[in-house]
Residue frames as qw, qx, qy, qz and C-alpha x, y, z in Angstrom:
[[0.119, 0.281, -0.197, -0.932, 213.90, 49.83, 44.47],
 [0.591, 0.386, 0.594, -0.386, 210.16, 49.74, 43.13],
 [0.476, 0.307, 0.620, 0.542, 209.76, 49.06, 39.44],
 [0.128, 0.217, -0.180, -0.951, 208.98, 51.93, 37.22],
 [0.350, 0.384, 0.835, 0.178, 205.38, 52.40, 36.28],
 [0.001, -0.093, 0.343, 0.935, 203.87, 53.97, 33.57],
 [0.310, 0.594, 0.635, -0.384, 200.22, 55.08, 33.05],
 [0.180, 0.129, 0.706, 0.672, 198.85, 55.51, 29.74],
 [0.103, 0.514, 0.822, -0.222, 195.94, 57.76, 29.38],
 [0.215, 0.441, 0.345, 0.800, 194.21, 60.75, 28.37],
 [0.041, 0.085, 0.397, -0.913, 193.21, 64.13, 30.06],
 [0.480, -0.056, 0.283, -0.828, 189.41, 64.37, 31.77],
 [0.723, -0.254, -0.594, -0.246, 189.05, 60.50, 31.80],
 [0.740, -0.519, 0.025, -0.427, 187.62, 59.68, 35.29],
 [0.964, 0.223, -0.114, -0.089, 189.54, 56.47, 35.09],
 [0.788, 0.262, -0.248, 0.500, 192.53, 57.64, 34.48],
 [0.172, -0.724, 0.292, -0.600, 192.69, 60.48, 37.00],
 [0.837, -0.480, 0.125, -0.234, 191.86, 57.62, 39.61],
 [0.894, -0.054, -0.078, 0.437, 194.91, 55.41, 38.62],
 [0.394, 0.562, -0.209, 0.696, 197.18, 58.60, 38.55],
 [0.422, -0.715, 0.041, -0.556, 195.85, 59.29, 41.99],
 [0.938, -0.339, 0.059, -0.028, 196.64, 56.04, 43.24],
 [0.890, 0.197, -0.036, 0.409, 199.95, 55.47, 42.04],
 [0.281, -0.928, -0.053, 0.239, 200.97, 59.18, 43.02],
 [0.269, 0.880, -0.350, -0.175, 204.80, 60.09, 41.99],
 [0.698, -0.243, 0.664, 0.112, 205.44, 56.56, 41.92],
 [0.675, 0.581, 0.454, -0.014, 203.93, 56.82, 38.33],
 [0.111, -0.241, 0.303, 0.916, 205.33, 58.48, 35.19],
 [0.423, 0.572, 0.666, -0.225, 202.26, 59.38, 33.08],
 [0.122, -0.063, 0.592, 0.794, 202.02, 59.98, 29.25],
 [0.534, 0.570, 0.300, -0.547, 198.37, 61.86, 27.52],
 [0.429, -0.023, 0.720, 0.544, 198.61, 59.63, 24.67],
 [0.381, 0.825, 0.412, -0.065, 195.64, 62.07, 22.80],
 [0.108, 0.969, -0.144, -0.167, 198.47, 64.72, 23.09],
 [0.035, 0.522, -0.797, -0.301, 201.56, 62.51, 21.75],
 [0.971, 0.167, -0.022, -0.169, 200.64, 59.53, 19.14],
 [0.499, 0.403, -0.762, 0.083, 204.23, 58.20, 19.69],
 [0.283, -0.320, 0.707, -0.564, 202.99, 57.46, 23.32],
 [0.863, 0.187, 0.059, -0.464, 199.35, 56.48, 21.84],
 [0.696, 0.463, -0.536, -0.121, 201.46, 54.14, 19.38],
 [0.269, 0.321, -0.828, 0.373, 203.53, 52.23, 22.55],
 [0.433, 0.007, 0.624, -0.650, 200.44, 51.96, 24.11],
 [0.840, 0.302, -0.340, -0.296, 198.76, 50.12, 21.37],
 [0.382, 0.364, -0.842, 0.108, 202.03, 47.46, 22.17],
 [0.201, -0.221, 0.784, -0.544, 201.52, 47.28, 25.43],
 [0.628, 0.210, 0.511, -0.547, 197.55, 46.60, 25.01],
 [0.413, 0.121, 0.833, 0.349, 197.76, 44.36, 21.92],
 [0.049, 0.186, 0.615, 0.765, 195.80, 47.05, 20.36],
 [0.206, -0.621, -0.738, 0.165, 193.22, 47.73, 22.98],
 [0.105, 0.561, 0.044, 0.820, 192.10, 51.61, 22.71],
 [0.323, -0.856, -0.307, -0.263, 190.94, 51.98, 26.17],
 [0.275, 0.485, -0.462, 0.690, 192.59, 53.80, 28.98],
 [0.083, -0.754, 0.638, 0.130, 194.52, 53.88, 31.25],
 [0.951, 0.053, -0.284, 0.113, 196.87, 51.28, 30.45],
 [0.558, -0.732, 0.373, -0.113, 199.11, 50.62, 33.53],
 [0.877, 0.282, -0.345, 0.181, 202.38, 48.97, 32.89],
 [0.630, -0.656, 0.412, -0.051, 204.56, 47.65, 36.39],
 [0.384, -0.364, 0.811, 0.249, 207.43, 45.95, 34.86],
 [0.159, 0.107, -0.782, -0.593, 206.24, 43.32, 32.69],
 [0.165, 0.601, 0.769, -0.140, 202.63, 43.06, 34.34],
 [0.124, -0.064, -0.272, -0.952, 200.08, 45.27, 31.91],
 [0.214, 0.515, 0.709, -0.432, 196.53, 46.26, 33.29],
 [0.016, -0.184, -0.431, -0.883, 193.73, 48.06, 30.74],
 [0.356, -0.734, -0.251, -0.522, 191.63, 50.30, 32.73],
 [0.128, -0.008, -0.752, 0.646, 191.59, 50.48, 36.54],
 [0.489, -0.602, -0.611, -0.158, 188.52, 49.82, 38.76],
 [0.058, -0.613, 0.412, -0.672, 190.77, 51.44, 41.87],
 [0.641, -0.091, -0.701, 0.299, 191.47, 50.15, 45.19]]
């Protein structure tokens, strides 16, 4: 079974449409503009980094995506 991952991000970034594309319904995916408890676990994940997405695969965390 594939790890849950979770995409952190925020509606009409470029960025994050691309990682939500890639990852497809593999992904769960949280608009942390429209919930600040999500915003607020994303802050964990990214030691405080405000950009998006943040991509978390188990215990590996990415901030931003470039795409593949």
């Amino acid at each position: 079974m594939k790890e849950k991952v979770i995409i952190y991000g925020k509606a009409g970034c470029p960025f994050t449409e691309k990682a939500r594309s890639a990852f497809g319904n593999q992904a769960i995916y949280y608009d942390v503009e429209a919930n600040k408890v999500r915003l607020e676990e994303m802050l964990k994940y990214s030691k405080g980094v405000r950009n998006v997405p943040v991509i978390v695969e188990g215990s590996k965390v990415t901030v931003g995506y470039g795409g593949s």
